[in-house]
C-alpha positions as CSV (number, residue, x, y, z in Angstrom):
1,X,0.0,0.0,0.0
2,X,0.9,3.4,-0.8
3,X,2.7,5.4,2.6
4,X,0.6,8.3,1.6
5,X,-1.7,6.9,3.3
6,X,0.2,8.5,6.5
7,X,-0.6,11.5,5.6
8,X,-3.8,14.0,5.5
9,X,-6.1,13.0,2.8
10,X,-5.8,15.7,-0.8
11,X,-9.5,15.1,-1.9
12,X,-12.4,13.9,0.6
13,X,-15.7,13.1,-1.3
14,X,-18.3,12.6,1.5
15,X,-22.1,11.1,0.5
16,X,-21.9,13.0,-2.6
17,X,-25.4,12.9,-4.6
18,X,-25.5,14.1,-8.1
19,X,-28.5,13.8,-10.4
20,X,-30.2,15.1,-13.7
21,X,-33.2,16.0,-15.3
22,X,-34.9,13.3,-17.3
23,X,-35.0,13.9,-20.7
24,X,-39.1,13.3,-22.9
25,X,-39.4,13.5,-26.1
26,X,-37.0,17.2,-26.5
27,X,-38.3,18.4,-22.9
28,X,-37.8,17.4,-19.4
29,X,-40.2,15.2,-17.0
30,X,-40.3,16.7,-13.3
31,X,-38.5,13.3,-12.6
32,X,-34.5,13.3,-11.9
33,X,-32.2,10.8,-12.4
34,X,-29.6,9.8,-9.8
35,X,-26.6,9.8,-11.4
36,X,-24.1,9.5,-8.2
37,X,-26.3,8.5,-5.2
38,X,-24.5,8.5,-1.8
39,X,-20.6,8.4,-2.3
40,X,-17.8,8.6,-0.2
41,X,-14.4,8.6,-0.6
42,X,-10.3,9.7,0.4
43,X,-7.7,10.0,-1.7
44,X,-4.5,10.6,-0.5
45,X,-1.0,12.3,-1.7
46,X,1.2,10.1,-4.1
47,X,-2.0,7.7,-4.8
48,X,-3.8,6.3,-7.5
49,X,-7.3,5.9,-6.9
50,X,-9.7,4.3,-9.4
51,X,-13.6,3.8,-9.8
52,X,-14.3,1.5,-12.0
53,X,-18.0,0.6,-13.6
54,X,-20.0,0.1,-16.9
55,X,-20.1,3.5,-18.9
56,X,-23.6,5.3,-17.5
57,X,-22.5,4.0,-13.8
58,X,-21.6,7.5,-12.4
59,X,-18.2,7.6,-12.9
60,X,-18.0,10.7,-14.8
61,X,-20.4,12.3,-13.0
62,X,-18.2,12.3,-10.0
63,X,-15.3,14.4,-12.0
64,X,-17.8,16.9,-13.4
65,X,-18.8,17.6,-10.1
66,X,-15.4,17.9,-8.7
67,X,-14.6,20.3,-11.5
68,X,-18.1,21.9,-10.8
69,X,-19.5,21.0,-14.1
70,X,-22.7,19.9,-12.4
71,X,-24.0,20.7,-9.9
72,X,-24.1,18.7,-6.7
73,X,-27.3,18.4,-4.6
74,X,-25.8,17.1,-1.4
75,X,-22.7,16.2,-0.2
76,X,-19.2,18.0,0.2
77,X,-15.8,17.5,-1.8
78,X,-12.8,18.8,0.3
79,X,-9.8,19.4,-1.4
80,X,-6.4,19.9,1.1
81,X,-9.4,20.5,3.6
82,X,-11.2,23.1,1.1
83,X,-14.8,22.4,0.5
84,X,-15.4,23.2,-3.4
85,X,-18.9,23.3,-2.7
86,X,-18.5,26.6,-0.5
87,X,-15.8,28.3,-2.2
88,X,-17.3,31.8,-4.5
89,X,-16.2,31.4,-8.0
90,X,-13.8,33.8,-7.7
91,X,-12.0,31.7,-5.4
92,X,-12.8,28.2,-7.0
93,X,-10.7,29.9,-10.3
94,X,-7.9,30.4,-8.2
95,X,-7.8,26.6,-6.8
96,X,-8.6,24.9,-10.4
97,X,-5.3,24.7,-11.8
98,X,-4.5,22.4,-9.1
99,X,-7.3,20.1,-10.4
100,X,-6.4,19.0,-13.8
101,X,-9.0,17.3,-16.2
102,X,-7.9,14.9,-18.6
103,X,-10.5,13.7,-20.4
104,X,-10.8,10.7,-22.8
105,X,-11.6,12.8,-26.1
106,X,-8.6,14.7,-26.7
107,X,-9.9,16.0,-30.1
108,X,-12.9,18.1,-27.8
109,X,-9.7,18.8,-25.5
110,X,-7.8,20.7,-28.5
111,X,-9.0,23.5,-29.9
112,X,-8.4,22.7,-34.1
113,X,-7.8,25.9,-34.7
114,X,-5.0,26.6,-32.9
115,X,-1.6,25.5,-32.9
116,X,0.3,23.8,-30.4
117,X,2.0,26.8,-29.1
118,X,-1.0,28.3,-28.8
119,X,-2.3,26.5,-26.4
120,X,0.3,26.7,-24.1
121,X,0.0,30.7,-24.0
122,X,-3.2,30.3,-22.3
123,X,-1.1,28.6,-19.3
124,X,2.5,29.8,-18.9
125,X,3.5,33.2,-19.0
126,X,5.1,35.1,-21.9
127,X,8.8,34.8,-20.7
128,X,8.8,31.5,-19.8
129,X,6.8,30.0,-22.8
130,X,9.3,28.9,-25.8
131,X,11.5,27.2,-22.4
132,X,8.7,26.0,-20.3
133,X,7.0,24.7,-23.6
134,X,10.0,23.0,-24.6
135,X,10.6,21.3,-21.3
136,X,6.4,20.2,-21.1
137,X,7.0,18.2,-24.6
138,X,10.2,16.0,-23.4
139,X,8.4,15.3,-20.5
140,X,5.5,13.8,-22.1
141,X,7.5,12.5,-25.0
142,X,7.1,14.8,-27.6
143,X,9.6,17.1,-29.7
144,X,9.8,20.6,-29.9
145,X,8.9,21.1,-33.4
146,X,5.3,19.8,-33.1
147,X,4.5,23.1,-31.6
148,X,3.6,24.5,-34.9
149,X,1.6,21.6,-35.6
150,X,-2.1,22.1,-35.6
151,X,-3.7,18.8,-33.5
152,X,-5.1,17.6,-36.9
153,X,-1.6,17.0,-37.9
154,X,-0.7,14.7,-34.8
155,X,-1.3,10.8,-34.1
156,X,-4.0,10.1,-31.2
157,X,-1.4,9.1,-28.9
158,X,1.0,12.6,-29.9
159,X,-2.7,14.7,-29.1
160,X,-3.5,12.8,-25.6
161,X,0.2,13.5,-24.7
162,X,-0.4,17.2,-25.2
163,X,-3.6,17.2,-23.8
164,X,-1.0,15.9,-20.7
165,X,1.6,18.4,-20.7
166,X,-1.0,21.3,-20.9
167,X,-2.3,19.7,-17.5
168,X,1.2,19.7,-16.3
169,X,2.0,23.3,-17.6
170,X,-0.2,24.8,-14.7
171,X,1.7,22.5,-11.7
172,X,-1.1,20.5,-10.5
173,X,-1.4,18.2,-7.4
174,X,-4.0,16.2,-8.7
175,X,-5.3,14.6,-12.1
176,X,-8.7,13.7,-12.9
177,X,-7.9,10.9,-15.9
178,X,-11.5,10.4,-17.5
179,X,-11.1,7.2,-19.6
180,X,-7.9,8.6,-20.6
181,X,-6.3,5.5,-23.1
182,X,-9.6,4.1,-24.3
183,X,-9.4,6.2,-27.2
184,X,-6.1,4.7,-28.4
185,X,-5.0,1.2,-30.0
186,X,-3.0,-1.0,-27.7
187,X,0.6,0.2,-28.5
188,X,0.1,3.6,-27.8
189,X,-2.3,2.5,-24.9
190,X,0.9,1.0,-23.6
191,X,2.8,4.2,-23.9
192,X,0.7,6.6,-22.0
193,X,0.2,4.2,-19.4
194,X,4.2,4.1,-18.9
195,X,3.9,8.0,-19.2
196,X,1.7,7.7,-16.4
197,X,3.2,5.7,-13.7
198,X,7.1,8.0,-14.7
199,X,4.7,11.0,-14.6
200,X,3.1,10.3,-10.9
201,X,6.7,9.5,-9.4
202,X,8.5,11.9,-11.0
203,X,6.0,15.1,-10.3
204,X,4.5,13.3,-6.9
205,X,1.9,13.7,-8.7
206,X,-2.3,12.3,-7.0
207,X,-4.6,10.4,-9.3
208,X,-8.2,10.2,-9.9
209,X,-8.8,7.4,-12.7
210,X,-12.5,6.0,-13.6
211,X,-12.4,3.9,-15.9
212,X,-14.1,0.4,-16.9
213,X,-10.5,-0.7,-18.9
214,X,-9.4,-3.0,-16.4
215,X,-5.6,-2.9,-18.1
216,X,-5.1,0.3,-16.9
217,X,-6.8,-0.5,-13.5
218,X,-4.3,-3.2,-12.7
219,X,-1.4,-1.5,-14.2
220,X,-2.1,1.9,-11.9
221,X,-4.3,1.6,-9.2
222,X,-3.6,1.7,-5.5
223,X,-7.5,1.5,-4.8
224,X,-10.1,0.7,-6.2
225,X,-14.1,1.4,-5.8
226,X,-16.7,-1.0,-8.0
227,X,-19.7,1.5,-9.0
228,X,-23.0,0.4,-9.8
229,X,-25.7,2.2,-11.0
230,X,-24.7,5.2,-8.5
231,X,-23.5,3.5,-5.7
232,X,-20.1,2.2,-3.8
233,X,-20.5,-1.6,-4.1
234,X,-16.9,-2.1,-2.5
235,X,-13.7,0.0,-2.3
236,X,-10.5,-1.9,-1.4
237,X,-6.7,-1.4,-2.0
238,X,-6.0,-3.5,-4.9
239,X,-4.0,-6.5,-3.5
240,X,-7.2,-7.3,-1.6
241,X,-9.6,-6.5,-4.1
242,X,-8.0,-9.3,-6.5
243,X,-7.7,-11.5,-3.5
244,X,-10.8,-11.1,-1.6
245,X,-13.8,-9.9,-3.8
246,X,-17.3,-9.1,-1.5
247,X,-19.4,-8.9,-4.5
248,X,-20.5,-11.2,-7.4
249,X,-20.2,-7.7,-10.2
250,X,-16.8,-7.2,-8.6
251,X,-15.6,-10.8,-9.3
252,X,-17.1,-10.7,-13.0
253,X,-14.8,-7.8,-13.2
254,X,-11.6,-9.9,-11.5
255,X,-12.3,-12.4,-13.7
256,X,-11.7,-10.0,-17.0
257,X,-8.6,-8.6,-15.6
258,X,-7.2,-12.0,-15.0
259,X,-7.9,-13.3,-18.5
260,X,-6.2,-10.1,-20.2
């Protein structure tokens, strides 16, 4: 197990419910869906933690209301002991670039019309860019002279390791990783996961990963939560998730890893 566990927890998720209006017909039934109904959860410093679930589980949910992307209806998400759910906006904009999104779709991530350099000026400063830029790239893998390159004109896995270094460009302490290789084939797949696991020592850096690729899961996860339909069934480090299932879903989902 991770020895960050000695320490205070980064992000505290405590009975966090998130839910939606239900869609008729192009208008919306007084009805609400509970998309995240009751969910608790520590991460701590240096970690990986992963929630992993069928797509239309909650998973996402849960990152687009840490991100405050929707809004939450109860429940309160403390980050280094800040509740999110309090802060003004004004205030929430100066803690964000300590959260960093990365989000399966890196084509929606990148604007097409600009070019790699451009991106970066909306994060570093003007005197540090062409140096800060260059160092960003080599630390995701990437050369200097894509930064002309408009995203059209890079691979999938060259676009989700921008996508990377933009996150990095603002010094996070922890990334929200959305389904972040299920976009890409298995070679590059292999890649950013490696980029991944260097990245998290070498920055010290916290991870949130949902996901329902159990590759990844095995390959990067400290702990893991099953979701279902909203809910916790089960959260365990991952030794003893393997070892010691509770629940029949979570031991379908053992027995997937085990056959990759």
């Amino acid at each position: 197990m991770n020895s960050s566990r000695q320490k205070q927890p980064i992000l505290e998720v405590n009975n966090l419910h998130v839910e939606y209006p239900v869609n008729f017909r192009g208008g919306f039934r007084r009805q609400k869906k509970q998309a995240v109904n009751g969910v608790s959860f520590t991460i701590f410093p240096g970690e990986c933690f992963t929630i992993v679930g069928e797509s239309g589980c909650g998973k996402s949910s849960i990152i687009d209301a840490i991100l405050g992307f929707v809004k939450i209806k109860t429940g309160t998400v403390l980050f280094e002991k800040q509740d999110l759910t309090k802060l003004t906006p004004k205030n929430f904009r100066k803690l964000r670039p300590k959260i960093q999104p990365v989000f399966q779709d890196y084509n929606q991530a990148l604007n097409p019309h600009q070019r790699i350099e451009d991106i970066f000026r909306e994060t570093l400063p003007k005197h540090l860019l062409e140096s800060q830029t260059d160092q960003l790239l080599s630390s995701v893998g990437l050369s200097k002279e894509i930064i002309r390159c408009f995203p059209h004109q890079l691979s999938g896995g060259q676009k989700q390791r921008v996508v990377l270094a933009r996150a990095l460009s603002v010094n996070p302490a922890l990334l929200l990783l959305d389904e972040p290789v299920t976009s890409l084939d298995m070679s590059v797949f292999v890649q950013i996961v490696e980029l991944l696991i260097s990245l998290r020592k070498t920055r010290n850096l916290t991870f949130l990963l949902v996901s329902h690729n159990l590759s990844i899961v095995h390959l990067l996860a400290d702990r893991v939560a099953i979701m279902k339909n909203g809910q916790f069934l089960e959260q365990q480090p991952l030794t003893t998730l393997l070892r010691n299932p509770k629940h029949d879903y979570t031991k379908n989902f053992i027995n997937q890893i085990t056959q990759l």
